[in-house]
Backbone as a chain_set.jsonl record, in Angstrom:
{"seq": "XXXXXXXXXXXXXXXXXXXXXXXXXXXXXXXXXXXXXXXXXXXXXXXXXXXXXXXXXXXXXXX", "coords": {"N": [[0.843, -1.157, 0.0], [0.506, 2.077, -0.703], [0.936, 5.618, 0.31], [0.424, 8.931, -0.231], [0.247, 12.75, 0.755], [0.329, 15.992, 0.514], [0.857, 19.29, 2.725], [-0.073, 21.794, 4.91], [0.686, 23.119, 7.809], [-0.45, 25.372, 10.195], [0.995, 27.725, 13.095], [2.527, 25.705, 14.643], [4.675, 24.848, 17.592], [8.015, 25.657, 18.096], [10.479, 23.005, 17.209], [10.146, 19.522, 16.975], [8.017, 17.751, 15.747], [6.114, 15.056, 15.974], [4.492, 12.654, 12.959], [1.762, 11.269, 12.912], [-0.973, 8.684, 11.53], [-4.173, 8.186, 12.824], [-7.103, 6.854, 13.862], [-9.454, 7.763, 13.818], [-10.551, 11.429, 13.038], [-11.513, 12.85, 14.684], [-10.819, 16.231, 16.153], [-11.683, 17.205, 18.924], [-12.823, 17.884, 22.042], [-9.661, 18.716, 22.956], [-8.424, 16.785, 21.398], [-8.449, 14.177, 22.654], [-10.862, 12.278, 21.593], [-9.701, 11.25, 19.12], [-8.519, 8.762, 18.738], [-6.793, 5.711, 19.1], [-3.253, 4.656, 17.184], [-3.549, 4.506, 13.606], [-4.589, 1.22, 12.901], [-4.98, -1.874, 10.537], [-4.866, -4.475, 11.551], [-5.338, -4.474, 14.532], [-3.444, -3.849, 15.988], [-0.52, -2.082, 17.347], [0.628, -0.59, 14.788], [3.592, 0.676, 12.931], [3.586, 1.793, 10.716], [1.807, 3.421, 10.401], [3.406, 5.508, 11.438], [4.589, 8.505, 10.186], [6.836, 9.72, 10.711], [9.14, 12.87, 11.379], [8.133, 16.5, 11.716], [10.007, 19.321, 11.503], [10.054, 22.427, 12.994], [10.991, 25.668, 13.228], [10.949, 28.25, 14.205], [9.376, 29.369, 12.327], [5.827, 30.42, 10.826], [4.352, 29.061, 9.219], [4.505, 25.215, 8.319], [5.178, 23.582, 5.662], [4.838, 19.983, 4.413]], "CA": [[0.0, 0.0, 0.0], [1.439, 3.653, -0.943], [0.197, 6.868, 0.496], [1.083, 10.269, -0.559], [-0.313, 13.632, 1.234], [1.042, 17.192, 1.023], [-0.099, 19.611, 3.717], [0.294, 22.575, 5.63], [0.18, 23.43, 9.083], [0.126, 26.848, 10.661], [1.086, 27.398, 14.156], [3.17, 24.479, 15.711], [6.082, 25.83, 18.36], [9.283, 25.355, 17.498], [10.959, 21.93, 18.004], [10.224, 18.453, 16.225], [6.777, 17.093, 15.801], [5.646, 13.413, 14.475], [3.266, 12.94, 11.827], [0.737, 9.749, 13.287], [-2.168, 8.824, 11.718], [-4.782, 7.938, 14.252], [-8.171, 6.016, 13.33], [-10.433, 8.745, 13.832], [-10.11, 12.436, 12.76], [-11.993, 13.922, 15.901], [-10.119, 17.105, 17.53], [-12.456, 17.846, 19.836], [-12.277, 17.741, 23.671], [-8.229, 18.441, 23.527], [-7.871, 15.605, 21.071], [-8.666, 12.529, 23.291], [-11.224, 11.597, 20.371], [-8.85, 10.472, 17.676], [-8.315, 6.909, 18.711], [-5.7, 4.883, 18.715], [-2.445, 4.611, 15.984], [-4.22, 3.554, 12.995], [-3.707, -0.295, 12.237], [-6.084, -2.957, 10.05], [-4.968, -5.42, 12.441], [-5.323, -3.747, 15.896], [-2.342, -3.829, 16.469], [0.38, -0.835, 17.049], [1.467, -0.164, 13.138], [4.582, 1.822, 13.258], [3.405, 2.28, 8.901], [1.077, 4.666, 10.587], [4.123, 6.555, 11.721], [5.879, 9.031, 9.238], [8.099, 10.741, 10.968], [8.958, 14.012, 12.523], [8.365, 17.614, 11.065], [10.862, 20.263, 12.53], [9.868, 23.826, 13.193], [12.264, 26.77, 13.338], [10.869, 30.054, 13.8], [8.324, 29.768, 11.183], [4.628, 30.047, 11.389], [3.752, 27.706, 8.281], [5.554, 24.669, 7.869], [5.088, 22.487, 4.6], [4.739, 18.622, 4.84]], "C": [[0.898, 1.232, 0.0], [0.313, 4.668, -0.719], [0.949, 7.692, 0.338], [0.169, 11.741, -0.018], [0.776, 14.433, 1.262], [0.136, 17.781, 2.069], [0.695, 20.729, 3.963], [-0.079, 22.659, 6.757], [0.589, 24.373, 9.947], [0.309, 26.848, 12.408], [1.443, 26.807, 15.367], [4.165, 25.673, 16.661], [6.942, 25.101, 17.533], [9.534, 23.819, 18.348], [10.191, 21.031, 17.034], [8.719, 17.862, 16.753], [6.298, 15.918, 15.098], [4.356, 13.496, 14.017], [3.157, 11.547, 12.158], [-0.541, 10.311, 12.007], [-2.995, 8.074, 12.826], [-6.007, 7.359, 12.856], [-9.237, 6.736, 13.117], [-10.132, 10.343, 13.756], [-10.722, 13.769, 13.705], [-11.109, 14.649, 16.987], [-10.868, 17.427, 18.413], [-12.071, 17.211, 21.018], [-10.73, 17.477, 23.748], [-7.938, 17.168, 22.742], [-7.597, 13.942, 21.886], [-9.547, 11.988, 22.305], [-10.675, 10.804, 19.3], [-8.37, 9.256, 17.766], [-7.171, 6.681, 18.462], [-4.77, 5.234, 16.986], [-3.26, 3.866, 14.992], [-3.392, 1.912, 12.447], [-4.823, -1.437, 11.464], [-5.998, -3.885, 10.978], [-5.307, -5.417, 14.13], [-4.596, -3.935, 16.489], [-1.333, -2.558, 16.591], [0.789, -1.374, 15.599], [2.193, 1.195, 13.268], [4.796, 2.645, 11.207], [2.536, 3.616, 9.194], [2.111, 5.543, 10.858], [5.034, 7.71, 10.559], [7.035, 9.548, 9.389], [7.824, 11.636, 11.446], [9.149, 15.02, 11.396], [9.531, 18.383, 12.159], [10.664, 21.126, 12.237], [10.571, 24.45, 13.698], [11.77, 27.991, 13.183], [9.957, 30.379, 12.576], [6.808, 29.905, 11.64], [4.03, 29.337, 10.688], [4.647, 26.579, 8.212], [4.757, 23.839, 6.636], [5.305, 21.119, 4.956], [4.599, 18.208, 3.098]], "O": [[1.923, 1.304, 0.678], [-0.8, 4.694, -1.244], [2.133, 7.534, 0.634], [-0.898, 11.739, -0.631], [1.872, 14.12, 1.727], [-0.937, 17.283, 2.408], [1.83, 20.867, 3.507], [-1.237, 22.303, 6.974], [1.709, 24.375, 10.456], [-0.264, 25.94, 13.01], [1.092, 27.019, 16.528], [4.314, 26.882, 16.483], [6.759, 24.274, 16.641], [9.126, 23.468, 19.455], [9.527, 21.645, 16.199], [8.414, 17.602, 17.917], [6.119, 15.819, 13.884], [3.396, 14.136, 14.445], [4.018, 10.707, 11.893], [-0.917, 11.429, 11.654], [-2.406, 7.393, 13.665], [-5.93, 7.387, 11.628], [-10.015, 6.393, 12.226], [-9.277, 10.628, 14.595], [-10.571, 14.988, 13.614], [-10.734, 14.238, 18.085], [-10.396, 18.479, 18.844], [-11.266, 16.287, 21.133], [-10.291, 16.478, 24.319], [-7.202, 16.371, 23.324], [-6.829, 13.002, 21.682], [-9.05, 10.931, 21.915], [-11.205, 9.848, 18.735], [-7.796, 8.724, 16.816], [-6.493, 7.34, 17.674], [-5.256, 5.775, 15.992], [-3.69, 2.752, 15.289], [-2.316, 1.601, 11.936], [-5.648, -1.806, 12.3], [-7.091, -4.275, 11.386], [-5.489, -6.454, 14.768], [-4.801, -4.24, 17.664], [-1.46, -1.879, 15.571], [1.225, -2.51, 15.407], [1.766, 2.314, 13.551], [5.569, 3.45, 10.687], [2.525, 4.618, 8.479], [1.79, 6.668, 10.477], [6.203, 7.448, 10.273], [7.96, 9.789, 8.613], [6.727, 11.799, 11.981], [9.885, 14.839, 10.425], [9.792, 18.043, 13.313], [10.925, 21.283, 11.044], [11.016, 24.028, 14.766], [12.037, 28.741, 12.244], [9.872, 31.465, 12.002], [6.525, 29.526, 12.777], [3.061, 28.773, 11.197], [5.803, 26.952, 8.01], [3.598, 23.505, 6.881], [6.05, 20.989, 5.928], [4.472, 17.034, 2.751]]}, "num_chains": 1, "name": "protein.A"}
């Protein structure tokens, strides 16, 4: 399976942030909604993980 997503995201602090997906796309209440790392098997999938963005003093970063 191959996924591809660009993105932006305004606002992070500075310092290194990972890119999860999660199972559910609900921010609400502080982000306790969004469920678990997504996995078909229910298992931790570290395929859900992409990696880390790093922010430097910007207020947009690109992905």
């Amino acid at each position: 399976m191959s996924y591809e997503k660009d993105g932006m995201n305004s606002g992070l602090p500075d310092g290194e942030h990972a890119i999860i997906i999660h199972q559910a796309g609900d921010l609400s209440n502080s982000c306790s909604n969004i469920g678990p790392i997504m996995a078909s098997d229910k298992k931790f999938n570290v395929s859900a993980i992409f990696g880390n963005v790093k922010v430097n003093g910007t207020t947009d970063t690109t992905i």
